[in-house]
C-alpha positions in Angstrom: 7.9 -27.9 62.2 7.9 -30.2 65.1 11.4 -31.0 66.5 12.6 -34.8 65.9 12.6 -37.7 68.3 15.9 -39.2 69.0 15.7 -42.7 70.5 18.6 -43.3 72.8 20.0 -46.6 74.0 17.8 -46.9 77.1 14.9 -46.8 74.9 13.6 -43.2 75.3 13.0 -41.0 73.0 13.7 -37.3 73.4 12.9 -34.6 71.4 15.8 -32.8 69.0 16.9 -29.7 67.0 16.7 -31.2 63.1 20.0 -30.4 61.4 19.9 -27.8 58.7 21.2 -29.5 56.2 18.8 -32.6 56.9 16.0 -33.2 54.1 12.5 -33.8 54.4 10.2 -36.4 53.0 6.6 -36.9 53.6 5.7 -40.4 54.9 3.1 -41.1 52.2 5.4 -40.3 49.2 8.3 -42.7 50.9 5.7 -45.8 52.1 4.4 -44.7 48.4 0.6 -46.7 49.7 2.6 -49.7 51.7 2.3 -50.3 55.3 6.0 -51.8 55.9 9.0 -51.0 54.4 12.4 -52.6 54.8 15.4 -50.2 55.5 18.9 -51.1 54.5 21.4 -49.4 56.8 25.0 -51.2 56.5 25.0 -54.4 57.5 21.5 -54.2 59.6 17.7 -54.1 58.4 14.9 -52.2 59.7 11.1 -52.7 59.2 9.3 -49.3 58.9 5.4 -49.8 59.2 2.3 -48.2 59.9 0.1 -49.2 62.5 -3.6 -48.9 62.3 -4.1 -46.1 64.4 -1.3 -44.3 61.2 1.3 -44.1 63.7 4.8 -45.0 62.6 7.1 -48.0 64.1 10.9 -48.1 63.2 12.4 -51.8 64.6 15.3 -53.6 64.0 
């Protein structure tokens, strides 16, 4: 398993230990055949999409 990317508050990402207790989910089960997806976190709202080259974008 590759380690996770943590994006810090300068805007770079660096790479992190997963948490043991953290579950998995493969992107294609949760975009279940969209390309966005809005996220719900609190009082803020994410857009999750995949870009044409099937890379991933996470923005606020």
């Amino acid at each position: 398993m590759e380690p996770m990317m943590t994006l810090h508050s300068t805007g770079e990402a660096s790479r992190a230990k997963p948490e043991r207790d953290a579950s998995s989910i493969d992107s294609n089960q949760l975009m279940a055949g969209r390309r966005e997806l809005i996220i719900r976190h609190g009082a803020s709202t994410y857009r999750l999409r995949v870009t044409a080259s099937e890379k991933l974008i996470l923005t606020k």
